[in-house]
C-alpha positions as YAML, in Angstrom:
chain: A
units: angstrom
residues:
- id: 1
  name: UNK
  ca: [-216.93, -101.90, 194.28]
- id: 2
  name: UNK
  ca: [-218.35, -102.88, 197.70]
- id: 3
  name: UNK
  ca: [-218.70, -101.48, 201.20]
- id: 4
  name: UNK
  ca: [-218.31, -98.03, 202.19]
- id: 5
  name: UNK
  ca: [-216.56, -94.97, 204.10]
- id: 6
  name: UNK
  ca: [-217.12, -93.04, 207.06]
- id: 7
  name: UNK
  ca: [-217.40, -89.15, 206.42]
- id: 8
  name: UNK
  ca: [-217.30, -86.89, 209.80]
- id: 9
  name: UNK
  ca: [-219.59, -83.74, 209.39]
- id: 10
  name: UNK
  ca: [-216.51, -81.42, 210.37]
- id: 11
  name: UNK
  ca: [-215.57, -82.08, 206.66]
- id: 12
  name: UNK
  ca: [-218.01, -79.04, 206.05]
- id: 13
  name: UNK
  ca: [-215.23, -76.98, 208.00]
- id: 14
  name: UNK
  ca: [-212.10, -77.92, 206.74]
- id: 15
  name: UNK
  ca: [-209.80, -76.35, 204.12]
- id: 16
  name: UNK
  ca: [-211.00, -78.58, 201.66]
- id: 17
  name: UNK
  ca: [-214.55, -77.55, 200.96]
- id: 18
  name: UNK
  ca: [-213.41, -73.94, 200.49]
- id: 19
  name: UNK
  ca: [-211.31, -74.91, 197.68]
- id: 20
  name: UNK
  ca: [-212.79, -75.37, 194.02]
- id: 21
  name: UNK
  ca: [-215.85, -78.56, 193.69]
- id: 22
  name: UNK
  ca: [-212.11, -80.66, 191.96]
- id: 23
  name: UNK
  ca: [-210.40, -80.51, 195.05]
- id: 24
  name: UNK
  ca: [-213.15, -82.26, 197.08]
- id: 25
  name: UNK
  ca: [-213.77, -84.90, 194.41]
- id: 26
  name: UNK
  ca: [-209.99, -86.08, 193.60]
- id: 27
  name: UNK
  ca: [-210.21, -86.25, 197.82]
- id: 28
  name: UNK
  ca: [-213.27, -88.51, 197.62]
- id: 29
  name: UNK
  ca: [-212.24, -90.81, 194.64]
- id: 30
  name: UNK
  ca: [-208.92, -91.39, 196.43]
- id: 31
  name: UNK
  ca: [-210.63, -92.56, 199.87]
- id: 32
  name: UNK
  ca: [-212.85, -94.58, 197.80]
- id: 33
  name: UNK
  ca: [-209.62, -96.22, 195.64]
- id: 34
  name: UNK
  ca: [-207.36, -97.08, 198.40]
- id: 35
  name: UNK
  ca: [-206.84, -100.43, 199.99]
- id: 36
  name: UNK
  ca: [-208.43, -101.53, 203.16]
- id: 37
  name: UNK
  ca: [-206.15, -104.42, 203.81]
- id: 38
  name: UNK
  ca: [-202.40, -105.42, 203.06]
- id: 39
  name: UNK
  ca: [-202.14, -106.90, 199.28]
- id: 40
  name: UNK
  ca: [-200.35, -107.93, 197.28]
- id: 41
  name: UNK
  ca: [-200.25, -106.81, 193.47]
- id: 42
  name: UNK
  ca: [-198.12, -108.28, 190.81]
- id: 43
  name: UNK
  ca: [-196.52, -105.02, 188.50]
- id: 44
  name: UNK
  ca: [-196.68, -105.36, 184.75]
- id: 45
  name: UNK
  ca: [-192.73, -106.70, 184.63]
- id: 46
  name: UNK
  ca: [-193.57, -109.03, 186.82]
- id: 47
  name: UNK
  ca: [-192.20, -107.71, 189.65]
- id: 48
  name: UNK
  ca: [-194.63, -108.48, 194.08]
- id: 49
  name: UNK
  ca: [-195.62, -104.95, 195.13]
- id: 50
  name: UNK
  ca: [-197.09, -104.81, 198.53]
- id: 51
  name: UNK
  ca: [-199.66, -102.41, 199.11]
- id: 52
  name: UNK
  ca: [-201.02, -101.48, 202.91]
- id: 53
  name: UNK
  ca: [-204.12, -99.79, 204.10]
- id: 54
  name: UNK
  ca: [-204.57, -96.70, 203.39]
- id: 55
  name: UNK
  ca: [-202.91, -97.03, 199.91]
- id: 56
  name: UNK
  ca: [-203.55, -97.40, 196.13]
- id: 57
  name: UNK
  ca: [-201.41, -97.18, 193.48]
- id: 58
  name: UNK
  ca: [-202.72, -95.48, 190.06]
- id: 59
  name: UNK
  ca: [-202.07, -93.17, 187.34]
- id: 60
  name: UNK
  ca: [-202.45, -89.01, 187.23]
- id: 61
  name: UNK
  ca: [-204.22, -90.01, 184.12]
- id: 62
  name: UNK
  ca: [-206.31, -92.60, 185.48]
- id: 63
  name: UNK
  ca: [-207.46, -90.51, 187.98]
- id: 64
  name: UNK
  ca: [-208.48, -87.51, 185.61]
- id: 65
  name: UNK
  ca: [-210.82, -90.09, 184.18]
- id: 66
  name: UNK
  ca: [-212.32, -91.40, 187.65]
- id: 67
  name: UNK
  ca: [-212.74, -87.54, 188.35]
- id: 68
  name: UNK
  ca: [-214.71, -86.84, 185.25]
- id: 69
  name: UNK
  ca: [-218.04, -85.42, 184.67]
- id: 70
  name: UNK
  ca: [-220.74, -86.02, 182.07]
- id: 71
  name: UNK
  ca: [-222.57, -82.75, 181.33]
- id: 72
  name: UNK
  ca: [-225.10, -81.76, 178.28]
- id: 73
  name: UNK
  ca: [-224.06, -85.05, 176.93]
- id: 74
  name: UNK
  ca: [-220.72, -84.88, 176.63]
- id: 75
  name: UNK
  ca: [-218.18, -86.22, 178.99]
- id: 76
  name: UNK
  ca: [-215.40, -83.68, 180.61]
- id: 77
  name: UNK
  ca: [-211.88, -85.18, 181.94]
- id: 78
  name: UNK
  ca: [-209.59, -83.05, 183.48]
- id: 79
  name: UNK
  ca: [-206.41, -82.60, 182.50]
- id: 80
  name: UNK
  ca: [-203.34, -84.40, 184.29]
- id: 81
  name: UNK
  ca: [-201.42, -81.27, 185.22]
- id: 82
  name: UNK
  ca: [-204.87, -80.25, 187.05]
- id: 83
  name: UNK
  ca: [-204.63, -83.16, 189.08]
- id: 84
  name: UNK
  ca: [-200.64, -82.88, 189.63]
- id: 85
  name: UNK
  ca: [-201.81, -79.08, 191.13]
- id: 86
  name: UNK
  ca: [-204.55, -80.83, 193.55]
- id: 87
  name: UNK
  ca: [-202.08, -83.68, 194.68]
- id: 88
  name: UNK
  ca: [-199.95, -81.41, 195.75]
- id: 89
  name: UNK
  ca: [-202.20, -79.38, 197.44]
- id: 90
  name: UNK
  ca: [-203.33, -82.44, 199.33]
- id: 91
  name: UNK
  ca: [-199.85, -83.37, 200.06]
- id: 92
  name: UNK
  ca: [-198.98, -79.62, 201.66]
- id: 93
  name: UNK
  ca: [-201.84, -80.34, 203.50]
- id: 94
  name: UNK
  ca: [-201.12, -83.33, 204.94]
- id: 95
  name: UNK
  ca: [-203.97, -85.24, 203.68]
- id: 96
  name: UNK
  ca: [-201.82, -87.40, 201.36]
- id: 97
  name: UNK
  ca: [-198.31, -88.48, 200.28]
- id: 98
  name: UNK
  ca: [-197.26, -89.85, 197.28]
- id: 99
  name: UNK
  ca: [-193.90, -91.47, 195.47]
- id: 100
  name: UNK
  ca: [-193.54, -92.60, 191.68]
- id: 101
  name: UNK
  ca: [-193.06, -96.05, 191.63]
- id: 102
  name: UNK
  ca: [-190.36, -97.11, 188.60]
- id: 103
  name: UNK
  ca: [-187.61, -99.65, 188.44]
- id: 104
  name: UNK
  ca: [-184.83, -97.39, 190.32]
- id: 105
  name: UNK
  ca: [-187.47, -97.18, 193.02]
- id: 106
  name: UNK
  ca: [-187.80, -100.82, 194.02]
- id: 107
  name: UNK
  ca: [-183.79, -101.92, 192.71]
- id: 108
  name: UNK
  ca: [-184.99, -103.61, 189.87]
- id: 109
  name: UNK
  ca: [-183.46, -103.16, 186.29]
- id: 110
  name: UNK
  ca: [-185.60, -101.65, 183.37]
- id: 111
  name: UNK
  ca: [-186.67, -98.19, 183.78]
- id: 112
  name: UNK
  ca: [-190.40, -98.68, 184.01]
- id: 113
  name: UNK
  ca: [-192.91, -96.75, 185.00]
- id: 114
  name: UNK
  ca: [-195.46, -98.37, 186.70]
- id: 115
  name: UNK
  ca: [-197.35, -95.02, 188.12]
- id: 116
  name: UNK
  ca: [-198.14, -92.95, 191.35]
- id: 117
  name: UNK
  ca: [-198.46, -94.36, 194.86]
- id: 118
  name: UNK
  ca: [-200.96, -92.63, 196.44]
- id: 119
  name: UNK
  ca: [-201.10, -92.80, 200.57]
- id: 120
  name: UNK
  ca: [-203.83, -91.67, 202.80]
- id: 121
  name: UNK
  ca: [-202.42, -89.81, 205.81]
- id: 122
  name: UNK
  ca: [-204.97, -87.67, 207.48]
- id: 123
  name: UNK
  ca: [-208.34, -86.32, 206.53]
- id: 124
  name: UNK
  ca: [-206.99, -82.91, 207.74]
- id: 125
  name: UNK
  ca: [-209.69, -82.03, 210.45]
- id: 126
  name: UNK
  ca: [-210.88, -84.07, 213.61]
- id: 127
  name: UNK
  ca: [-212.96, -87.30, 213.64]
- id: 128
  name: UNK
  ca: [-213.60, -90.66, 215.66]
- id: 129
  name: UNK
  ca: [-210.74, -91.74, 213.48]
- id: 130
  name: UNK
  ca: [-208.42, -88.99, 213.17]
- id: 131
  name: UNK
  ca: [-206.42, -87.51, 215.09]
- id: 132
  name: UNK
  ca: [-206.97, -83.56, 215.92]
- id: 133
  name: UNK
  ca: [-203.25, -82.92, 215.98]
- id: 134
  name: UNK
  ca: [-203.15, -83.46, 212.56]
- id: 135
  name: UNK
  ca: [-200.45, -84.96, 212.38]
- id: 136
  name: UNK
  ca: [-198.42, -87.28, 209.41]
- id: 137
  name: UNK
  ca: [-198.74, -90.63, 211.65]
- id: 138
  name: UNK
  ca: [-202.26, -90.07, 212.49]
- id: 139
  name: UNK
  ca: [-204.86, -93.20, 212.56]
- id: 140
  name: UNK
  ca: [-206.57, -93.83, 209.00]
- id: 141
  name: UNK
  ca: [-209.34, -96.38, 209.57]
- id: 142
  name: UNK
  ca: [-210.67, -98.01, 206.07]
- id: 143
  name: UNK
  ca: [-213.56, -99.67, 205.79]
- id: 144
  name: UNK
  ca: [-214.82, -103.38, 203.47]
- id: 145
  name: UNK
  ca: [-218.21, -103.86, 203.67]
- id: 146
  name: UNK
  ca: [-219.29, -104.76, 207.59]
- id: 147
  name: UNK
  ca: [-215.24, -105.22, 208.61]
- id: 148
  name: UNK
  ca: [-213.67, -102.82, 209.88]
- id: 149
  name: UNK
  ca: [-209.52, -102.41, 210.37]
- id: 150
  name: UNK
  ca: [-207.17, -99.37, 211.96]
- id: 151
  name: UNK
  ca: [-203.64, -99.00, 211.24]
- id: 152
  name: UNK
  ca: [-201.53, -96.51, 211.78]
- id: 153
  name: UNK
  ca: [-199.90, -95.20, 208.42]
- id: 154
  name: UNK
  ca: [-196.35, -92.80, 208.98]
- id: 155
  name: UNK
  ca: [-194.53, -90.99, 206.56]
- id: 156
  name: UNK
  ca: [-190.86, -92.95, 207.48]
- id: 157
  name: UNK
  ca: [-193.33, -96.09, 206.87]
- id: 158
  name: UNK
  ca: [-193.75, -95.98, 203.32]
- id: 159
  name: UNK
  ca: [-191.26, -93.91, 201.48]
- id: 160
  name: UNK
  ca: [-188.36, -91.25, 201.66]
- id: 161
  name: UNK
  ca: [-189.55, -87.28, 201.19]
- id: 162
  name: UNK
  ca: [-187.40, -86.62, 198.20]
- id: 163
  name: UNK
  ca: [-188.68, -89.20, 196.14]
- id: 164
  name: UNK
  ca: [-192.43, -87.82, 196.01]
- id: 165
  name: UNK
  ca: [-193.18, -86.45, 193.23]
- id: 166
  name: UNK
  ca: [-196.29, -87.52, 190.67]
- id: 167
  name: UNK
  ca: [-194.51, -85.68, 187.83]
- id: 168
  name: UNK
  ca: [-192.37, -88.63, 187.68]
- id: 169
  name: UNK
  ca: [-194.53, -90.66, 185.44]
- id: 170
  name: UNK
  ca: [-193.37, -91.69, 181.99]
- id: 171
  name: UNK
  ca: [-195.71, -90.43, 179.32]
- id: 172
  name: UNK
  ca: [-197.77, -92.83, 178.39]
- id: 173
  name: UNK
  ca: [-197.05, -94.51, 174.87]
- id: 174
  name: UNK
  ca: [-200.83, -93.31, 173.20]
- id: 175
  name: UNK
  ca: [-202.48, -90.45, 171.10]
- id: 176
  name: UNK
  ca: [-203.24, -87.38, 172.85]
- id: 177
  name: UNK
  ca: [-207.43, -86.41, 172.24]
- id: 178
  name: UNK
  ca: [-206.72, -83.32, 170.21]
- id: 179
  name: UNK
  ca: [-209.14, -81.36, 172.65]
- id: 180
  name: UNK
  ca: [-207.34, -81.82, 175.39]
- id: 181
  name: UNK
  ca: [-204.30, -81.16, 173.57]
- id: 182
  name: UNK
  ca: [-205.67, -77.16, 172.70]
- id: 183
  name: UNK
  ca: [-207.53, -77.48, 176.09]
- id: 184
  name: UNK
  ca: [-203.65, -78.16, 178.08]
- id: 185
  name: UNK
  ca: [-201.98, -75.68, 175.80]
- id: 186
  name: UNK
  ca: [-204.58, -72.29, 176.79]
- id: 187
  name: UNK
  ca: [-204.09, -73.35, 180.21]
- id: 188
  name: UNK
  ca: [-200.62, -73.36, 180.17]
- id: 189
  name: UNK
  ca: [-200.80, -70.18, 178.09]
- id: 190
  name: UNK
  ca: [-202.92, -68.37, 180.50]
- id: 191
  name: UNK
  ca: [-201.47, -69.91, 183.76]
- id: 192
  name: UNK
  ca: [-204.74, -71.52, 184.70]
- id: 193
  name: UNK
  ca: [-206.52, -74.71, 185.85]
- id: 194
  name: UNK
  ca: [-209.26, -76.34, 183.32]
- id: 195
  name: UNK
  ca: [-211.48, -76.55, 185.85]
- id: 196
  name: UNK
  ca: [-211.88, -72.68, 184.92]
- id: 197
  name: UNK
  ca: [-212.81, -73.14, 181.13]
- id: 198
  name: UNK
  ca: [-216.12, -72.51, 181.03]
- id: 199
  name: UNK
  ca: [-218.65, -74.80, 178.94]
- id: 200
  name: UNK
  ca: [-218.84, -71.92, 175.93]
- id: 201
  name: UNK
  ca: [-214.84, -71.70, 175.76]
- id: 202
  name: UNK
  ca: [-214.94, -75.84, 175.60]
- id: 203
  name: UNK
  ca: [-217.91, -75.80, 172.84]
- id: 204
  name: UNK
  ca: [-215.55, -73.30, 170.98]
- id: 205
  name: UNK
  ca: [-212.34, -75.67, 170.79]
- id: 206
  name: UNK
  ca: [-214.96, -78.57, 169.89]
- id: 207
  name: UNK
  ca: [-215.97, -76.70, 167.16]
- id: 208
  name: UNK
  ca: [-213.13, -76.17, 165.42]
- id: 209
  name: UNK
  ca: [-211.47, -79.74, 165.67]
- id: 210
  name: UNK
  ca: [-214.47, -80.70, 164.05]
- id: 211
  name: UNK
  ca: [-214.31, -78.74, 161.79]
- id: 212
  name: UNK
  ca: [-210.99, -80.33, 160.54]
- id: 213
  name: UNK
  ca: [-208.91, -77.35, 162.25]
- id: 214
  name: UNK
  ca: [-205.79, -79.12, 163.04]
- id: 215
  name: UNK
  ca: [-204.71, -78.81, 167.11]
- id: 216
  name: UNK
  ca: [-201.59, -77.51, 166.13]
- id: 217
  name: UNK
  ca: [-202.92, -75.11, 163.94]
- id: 218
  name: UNK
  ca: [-204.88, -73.86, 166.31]
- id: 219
  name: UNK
  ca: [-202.13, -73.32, 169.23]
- id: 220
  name: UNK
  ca: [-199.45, -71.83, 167.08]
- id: 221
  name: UNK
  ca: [-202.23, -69.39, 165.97]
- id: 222
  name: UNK
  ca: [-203.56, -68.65, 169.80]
- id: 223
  name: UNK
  ca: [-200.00, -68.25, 171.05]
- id: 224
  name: UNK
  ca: [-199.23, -65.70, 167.74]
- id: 225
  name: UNK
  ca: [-202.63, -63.90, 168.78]
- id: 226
  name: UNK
  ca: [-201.54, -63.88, 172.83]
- id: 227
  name: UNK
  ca: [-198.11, -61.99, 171.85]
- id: 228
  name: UNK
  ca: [-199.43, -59.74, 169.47]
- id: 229
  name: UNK
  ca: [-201.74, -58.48, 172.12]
- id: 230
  name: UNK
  ca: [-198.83, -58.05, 174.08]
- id: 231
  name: UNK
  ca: [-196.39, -56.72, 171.85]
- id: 232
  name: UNK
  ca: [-199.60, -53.66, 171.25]
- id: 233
  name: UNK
  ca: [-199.73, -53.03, 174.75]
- id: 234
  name: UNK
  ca: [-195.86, -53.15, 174.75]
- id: 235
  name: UNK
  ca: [-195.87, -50.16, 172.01]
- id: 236
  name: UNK
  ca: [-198.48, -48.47, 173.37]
- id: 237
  name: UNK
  ca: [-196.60, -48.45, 177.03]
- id: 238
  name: UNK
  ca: [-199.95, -50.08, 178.40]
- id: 239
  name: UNK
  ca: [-200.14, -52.19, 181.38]
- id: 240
  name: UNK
  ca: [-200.85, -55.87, 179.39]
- id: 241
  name: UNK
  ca: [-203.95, -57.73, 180.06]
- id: 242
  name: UNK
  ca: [-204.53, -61.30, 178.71]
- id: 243
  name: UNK
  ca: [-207.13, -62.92, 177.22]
- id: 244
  name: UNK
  ca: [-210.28, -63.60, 179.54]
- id: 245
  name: UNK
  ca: [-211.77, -66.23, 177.35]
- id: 246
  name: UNK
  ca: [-210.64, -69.04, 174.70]
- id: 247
  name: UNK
  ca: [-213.75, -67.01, 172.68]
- id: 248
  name: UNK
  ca: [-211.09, -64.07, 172.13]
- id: 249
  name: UNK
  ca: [-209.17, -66.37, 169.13]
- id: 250
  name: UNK
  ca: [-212.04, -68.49, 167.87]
- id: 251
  name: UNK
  ca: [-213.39, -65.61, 165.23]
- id: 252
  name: UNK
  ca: [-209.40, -65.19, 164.44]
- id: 253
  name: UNK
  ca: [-208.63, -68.33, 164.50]
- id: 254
  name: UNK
  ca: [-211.30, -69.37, 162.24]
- id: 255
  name: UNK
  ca: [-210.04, -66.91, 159.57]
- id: 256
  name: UNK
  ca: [-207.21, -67.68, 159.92]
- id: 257
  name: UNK
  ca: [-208.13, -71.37, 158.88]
- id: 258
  name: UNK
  ca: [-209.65, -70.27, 155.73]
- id: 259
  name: UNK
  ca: [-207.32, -68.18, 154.15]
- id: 260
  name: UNK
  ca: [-204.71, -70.87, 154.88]
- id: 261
  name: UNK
  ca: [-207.03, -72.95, 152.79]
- id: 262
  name: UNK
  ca: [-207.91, -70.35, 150.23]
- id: 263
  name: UNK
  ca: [-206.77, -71.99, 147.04]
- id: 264
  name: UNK
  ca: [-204.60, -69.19, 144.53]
- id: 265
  name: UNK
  ca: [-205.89, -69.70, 140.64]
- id: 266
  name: UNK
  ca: [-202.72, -69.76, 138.74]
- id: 267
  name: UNK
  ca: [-202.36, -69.45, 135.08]
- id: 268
  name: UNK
  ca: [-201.86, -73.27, 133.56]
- id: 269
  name: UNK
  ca: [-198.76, -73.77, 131.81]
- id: 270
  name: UNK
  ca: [-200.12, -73.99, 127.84]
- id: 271
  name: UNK
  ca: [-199.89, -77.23, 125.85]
- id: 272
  name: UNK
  ca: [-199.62, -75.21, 121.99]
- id: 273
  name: UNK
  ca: [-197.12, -73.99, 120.27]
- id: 274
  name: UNK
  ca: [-195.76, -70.39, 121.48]
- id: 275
  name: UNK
  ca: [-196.96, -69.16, 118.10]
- id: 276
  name: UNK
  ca: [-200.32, -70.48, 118.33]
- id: 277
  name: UNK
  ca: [-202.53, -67.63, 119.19]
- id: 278
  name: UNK
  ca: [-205.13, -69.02, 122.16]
- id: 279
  name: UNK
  ca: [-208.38, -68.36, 122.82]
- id: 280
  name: UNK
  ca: [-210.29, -66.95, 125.47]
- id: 281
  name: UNK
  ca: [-213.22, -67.00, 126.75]
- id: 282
  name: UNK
  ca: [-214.22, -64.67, 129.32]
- id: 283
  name: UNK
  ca: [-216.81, -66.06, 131.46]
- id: 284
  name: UNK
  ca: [-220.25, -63.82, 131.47]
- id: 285
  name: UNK
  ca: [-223.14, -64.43, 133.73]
- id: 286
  name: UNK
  ca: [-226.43, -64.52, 132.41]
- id: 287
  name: UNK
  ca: [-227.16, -61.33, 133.21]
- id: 288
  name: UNK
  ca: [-224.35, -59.60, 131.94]
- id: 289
  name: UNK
  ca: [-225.32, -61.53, 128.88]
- id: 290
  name: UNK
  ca: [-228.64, -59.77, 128.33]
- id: 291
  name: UNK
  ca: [-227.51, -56.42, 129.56]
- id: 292
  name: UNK
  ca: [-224.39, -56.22, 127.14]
- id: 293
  name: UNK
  ca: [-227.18, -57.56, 124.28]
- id: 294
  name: UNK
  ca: [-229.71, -54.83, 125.12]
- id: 295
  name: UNK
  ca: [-226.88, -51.98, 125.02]
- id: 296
  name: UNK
  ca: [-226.30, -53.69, 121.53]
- id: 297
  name: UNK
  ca: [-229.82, -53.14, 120.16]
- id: 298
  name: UNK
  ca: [-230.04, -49.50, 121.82]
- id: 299
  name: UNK
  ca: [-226.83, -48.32, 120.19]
- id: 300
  name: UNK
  ca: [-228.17, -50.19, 116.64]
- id: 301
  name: UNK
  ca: [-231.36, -48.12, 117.03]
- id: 302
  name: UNK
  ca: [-229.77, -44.74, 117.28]
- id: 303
  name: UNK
  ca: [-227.90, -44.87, 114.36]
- id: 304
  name: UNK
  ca: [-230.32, -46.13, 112.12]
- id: 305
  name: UNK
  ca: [-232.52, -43.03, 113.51]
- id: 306
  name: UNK
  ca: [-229.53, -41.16, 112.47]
- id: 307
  name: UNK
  ca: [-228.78, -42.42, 109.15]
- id: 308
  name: UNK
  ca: [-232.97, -41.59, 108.37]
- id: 309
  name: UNK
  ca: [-232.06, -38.02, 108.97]
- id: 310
  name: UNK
  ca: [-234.26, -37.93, 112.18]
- id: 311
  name: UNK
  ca: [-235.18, -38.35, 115.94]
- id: 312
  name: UNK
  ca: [-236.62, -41.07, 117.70]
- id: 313
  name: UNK
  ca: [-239.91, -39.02, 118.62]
- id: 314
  name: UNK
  ca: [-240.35, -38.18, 115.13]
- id: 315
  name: UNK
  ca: [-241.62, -41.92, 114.89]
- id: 316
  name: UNK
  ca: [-244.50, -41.32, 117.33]
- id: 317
  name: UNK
  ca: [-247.76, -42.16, 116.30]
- id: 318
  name: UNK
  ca: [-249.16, -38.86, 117.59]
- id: 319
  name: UNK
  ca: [-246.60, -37.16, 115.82]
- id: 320
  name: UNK
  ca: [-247.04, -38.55, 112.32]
- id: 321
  name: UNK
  ca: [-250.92, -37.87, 113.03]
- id: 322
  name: UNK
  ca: [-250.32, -34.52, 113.47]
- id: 323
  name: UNK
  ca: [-248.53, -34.20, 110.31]
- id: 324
  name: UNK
  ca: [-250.75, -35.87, 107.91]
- id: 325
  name: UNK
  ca: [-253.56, -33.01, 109.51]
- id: 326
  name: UNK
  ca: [-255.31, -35.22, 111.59]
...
């Protein structure tokens, strides 16, 4: 992708760089991804969509993965309700707008999806380009390679208020990494962004999908664990505090795992007759082996010393000596 953006210094003062590092790079990848000139695009039905400056129209999940991070290795994509949360934050802001763009949306028959349309409004502080009022039909000027083109961009422009909402997305028709599955579900359990999962917690839920630990396995069990703690605190008329940490289940959860797995030795069903008597064999290690046969010999011994008519120390050597005068 070529050419570039301008970035005013005042960014170091506005609302955005005192919110978590996401915020400020979901606001960057959008001002890199929208359009600098009026286009054209042709929707997967077939169907013109015109796109102005300013604008670009995308997925939540698309941009989770243009947001993502490589780290130790392994790469990190937030989830899509994490990005729903910023969006709107933008939008309250007035640094964005957005509308789901389906068939009911442009009067066409169908009921596709065809994803989020994302609008630049405002930066939301002052710069050569923005206006300082801050307001919804403030100047965004975009930037393709050395040209350079301002528009004005309003709210009535491009689409109605009510219709804004990125939620609006059909889910998309493809398996769900079972990571993010667990990941989604102990956010949603814990009423938190996964931006906030540390890189233990995340090494933790790695471990047990590979390990074969099934993701649904694994939620049912967390949520059981989460309202247990609650149901003690309940009982014991304590105020409840939840889990700080995904690490809280993982030793539970893993125990969990293997007694489910823990295979119960039942007696086979017997191929003789009723009145056939069967044999067994207890099983004896080695060393039960040589123990029980040393018992054996030790029990033989005394009684032959008893049948003689006397005691083992009778059958010293300095005994008999003494006894024949020596």
């Amino acid at each position: 992708m070529a050419g570039y953006i301008k970035v005013n210094r005042e960014e170091l003062d506005s609302e955005i760089w005192r919110m978590p590092p996401l915020y400020h790079r979901v606001w960057q990848y959008l001002s890199f991804k929208v359009n600098s000139k009026h286009a054209e695009i042709t929707l997967k039905d077939g169907t013109p969509f015109k796109l102005t400056p300013g604008q670009h129209l995308t997925k939540i999940r698309d941009i989770a993965k243009g947001v993502g991070w490589q780290e130790r290795g392994k790469f990190f994509e937030p989830n899509p309700k994490t990005i729903s949360t910023i969006l709107n934050w933008l939008k309250e802001q007035k640094m964005i707008d957005f509308e789901a763009v389906t068939s009911n949306s442009l009067g066409v028959s169908g009921g596709n999806s065809f994803g989020t349309l994302i609008t630049l409004i405002n930066r939301g502080f002052s710069s050569e380009t923005a206006d300082e009022s801050n307001s919804i039909s403030a100047p965004v000027t975009c930037y393709q390679g050395s040209e350079q083109e301002s528009t004005t961009i309003t709210l009535r422009d491009i689409c109605a208020h009510d219709s804004m909402n990125p939620t609006h997305e059909e889910p998309e028709s493809r398996t769900i990494d079972p990571f993010i599955q667990v990941l989604d579900a102990y956010c949603d359990l814990h009423s938190c962004l996964d931006l906030r999962v540390k890189t233990t917690e995340r090494a933790a839920i790695g471990k047990l999908i590979a390990g074969s630990v099934p993701p649904q396995f694994i939620i049912d069990a967390m949520h059981k664990i989460y309202e247990k703690k609650r149901q003690n605190a309940l009982k014991m008329q304590l105020p409840f505090q939840q889990p700080t940490s995904f690490l809280y289940y993982d030793n539970a959860i893993q125990e969990a795992w293997r007694n489910a797995n823990t295979v119960t030795d039942f007696p086979k069903r017997s191929l003789l007759p009723q009145n056939t008597p069967q044999k067994r064999k207890p099983y004896r290690t080695r060393h039960e082996q040589t123990n029980d046969f040393l018992k054996k010999a030790f029990r033989q011994e005394e009684e032959n010393d008893l049948e003689r008519g006397s005691s083992a120390v009778r059958h010293h050597p300095q005994f008999l000596f003494q006894l024949r005068g020596g």
